[in-house]
N, C-alpha and C positions, 0 to 999 in steps of 0.2 A: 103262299110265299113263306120263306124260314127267314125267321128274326134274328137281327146277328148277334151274335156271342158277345160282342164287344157292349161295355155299358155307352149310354148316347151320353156323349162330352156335355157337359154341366156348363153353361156359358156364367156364369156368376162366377163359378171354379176357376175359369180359365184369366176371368178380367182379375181378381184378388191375386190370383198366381204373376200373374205380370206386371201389378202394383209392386206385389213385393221384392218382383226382382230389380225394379226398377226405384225403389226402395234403399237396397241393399247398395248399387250402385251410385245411387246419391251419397250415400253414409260412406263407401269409398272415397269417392273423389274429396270428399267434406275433409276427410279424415289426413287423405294425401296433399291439398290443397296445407290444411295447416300444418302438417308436419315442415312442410317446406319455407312454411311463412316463419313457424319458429327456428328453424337454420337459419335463415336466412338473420331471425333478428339476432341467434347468438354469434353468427359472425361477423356482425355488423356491429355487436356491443365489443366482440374482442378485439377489432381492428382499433375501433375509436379507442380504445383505452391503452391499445401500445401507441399509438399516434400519440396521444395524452402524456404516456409517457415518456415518450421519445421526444416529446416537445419541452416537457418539464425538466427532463436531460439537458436538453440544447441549450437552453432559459437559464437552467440552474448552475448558478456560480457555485462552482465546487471551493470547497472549504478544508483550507491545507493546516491539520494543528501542530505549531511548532512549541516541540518539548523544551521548557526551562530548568534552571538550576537555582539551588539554592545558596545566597553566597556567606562563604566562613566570617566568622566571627568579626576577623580581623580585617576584612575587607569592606565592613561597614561604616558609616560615617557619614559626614558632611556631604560626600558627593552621592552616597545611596539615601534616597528616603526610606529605600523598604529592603528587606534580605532575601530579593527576589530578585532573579539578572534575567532580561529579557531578549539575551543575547543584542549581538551586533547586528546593525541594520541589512546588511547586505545577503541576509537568510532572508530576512521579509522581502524585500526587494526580488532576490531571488522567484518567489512563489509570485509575486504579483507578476512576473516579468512571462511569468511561465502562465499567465492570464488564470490563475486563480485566489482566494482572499486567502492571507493569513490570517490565524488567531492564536494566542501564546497560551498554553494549559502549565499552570500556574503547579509546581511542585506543593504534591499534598502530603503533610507529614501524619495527619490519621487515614493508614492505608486500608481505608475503604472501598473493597471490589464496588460497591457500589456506585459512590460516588466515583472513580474513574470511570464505569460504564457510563456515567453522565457524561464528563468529558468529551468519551466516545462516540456518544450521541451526535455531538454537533459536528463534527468531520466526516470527512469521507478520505481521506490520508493522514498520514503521519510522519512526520519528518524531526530526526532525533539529529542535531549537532554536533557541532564539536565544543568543547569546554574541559575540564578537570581530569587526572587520570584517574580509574575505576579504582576502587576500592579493593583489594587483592583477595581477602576473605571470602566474598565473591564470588570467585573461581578459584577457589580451594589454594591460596596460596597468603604467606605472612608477607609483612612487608620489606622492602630490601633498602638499602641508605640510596640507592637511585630513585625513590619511587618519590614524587612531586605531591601536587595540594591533590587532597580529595573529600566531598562530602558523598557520605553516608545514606543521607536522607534522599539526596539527590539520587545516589544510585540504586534504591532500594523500590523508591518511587518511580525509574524508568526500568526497569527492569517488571516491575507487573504491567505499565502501562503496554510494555512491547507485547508480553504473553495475551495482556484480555485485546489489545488491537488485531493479531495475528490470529486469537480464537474466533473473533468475527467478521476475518477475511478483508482486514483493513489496509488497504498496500503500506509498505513501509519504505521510508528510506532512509539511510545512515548515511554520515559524511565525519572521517575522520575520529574522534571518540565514537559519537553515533554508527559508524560501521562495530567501533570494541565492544561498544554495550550490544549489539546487536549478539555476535558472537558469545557474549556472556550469557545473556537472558536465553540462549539454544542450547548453553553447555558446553562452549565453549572457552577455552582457556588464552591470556595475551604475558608477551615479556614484557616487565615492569622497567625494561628502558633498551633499547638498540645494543647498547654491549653486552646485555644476555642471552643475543644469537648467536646462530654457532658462528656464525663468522664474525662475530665480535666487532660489531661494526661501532664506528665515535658517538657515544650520544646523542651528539646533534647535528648529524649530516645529514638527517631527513628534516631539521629544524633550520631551515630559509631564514636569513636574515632582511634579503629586499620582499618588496611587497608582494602581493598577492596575485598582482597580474603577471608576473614572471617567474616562466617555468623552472623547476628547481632538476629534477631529472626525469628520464624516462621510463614509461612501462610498458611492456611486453603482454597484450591482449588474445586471451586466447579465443580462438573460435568457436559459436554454436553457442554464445553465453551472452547476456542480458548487454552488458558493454558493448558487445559486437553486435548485436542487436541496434544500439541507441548512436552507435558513430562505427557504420559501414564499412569495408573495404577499410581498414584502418589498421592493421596488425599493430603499431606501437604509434604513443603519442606521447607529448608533452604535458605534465603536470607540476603544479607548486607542491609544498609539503612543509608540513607547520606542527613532527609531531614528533616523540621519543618514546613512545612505545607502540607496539605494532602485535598484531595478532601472532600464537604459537599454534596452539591445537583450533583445527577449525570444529565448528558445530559440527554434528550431525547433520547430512539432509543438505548442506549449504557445497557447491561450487567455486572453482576458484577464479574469477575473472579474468584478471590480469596480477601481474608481479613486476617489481621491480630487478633490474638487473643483479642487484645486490643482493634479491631472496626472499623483498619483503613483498606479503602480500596486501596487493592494491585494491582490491577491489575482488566482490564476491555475491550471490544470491542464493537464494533456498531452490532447490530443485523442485520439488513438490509445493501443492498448498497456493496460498495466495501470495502474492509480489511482494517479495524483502529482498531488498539492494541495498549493497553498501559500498563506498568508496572511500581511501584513505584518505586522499587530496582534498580539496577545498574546491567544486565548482564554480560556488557561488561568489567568491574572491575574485574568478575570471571575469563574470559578469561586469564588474567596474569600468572593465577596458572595453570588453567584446561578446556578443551573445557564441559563444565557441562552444563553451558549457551548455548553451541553453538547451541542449536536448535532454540533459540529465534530466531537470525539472519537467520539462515536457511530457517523458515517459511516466514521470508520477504523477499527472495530472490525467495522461488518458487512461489509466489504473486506475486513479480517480474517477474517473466516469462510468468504468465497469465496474465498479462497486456501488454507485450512489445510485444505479439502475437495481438492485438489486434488495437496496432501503425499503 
């Protein structure tokens, strides 16, 4: 008999040979077992922690800071204890109504980027008033025998306050001066009283003598803009009007809302960037009588929200 060519299978060989395969296969499974256990725990860590945060959103009373003024000299005394105006109630009112806290950020006269980023800290919006006309130097102009009270300090201090808000995406809103400063602090220019438009209009036909709940004239809202946005289906509405100078050169970058029939501009925002809205009129004056206005403040509270997610 011929012995075969082939070597005789090693049985030791053959059992270590199919440990190992059987080896290697464990060390798979081992391997794809926890790969999946760690997905699974980092998707369970990312869920909990938007849930966490989306909770903390929901929980968290947004926190609206209302810009003050500093007041002149002359208008100190017996009835101010301090040279600090914490405006009129019906801005606070205003922000609570619109279900978030106000807090008044106190005009600082050592302008320290610092210290306003502290400020900044504690908000999640910003809402600049009406008060004083701006100071003309300003926006590259002297002053004219039209032009009313103004502090310096006041306007030197909301004009950085707008720019470090704006650089860290903080919504703004302006009402009335607060719409001018707004314009100022972008680079934009205003006329220092209503008869230095071209249509030369009275000084004080946009300056309402009855109260704040009754509309003084109308404006023309254009489409596709933040206004139209916040009161729908509305081409023109009723507003009061409580002012004598009014914006010329708009900012850069800024929209125009609405106008009045007369030319002036009413209302406006920035096209790019984060939320700055401004309107001429007085909202928050409507509030006394009827939530009509309340959407203005509404819209800067859910601005508010999309920002303090982002904290």
């Amino acid at each position: 008999m011929y012995e075969s060519a082939e070597p005789l299978l090693d049985k030791n060989s053959v059992s270590k040979k199919g440990c190992c395969q059987i080896t290697m296969i464990c060390l798979c499974l081992c391997t794809t077992i926890l790969c999946i256990l760690v997905t699974t725990a980092t998707v369970i860590f990312i869920a909990v922690a938007i849930m966490k945060k989306n909770k903390d959103i929901s929980t968290h009373r947004i926190v609206i800071g209302l810009s003050t003024f500093r007041l002149n000299e002359n208008e100190t005394g017996k009835f101010n204890t301090s040279d600090y105006s914490f405006d009129d109630l019906e801005y606070i009112d205003a922000i609570q109504k619109a279900g978030a806290t106000p807090i008044t950020l106190p005009v600082l006269t050592n302008l320290s980027i610092d210290l306003i980023e502290r400020q900044l800290d504690l908000i999640d919006a910003l809402y600049i008033p009406g008060g004083y006309d701006i100071t003309p130097s300003l926006y590259g102009q002297d002053p004219t025998p039209f032009l009313d009270t103004t502090n310096y300090a006041t306007d030197i201090y909301m004009l950085q306050l707008i720019k470090s808000a704006y650089a860290r995406g903080i919504p703004i809103l302006g009402t009335c001066r607060g719409m001018q400063m707004i314009n100022v602090a972008f680079g934009g220019t205003l006329y220092q009283d209503l008869s230095l438009t071209p249509n030369k209009l009275p000084s004080r036909i946009h300056y309402q003598t009855d109260n704040g709940c009754i509309p003084n004239h109308t404006i023309n809202i254009n489409q596709n803009t933040v206004l139209a946005e916040i009161f729908p289906n509305t081409p023109s509405m009723s507003v009061n009007s409580f002012h004598h100078q009014c914006i010329d050169k708009v900012a850069d970058g800024f929209v125009i809302d609405a106008m009045s029939p007369d030319g002036i501009i009413e209302s406006f925002h920035k096209q790019e960037g984060s939320f700055v809205f401004g309107v001429q009129f007085h909202p928050e004056l409507f509030l006394v009588c009827s939530n009509s206005f309340l959407p203005v403040y509404q819209r800067l509270v859910e601005e508010a929200k999309k920002y303090a997610r982002t904290k």
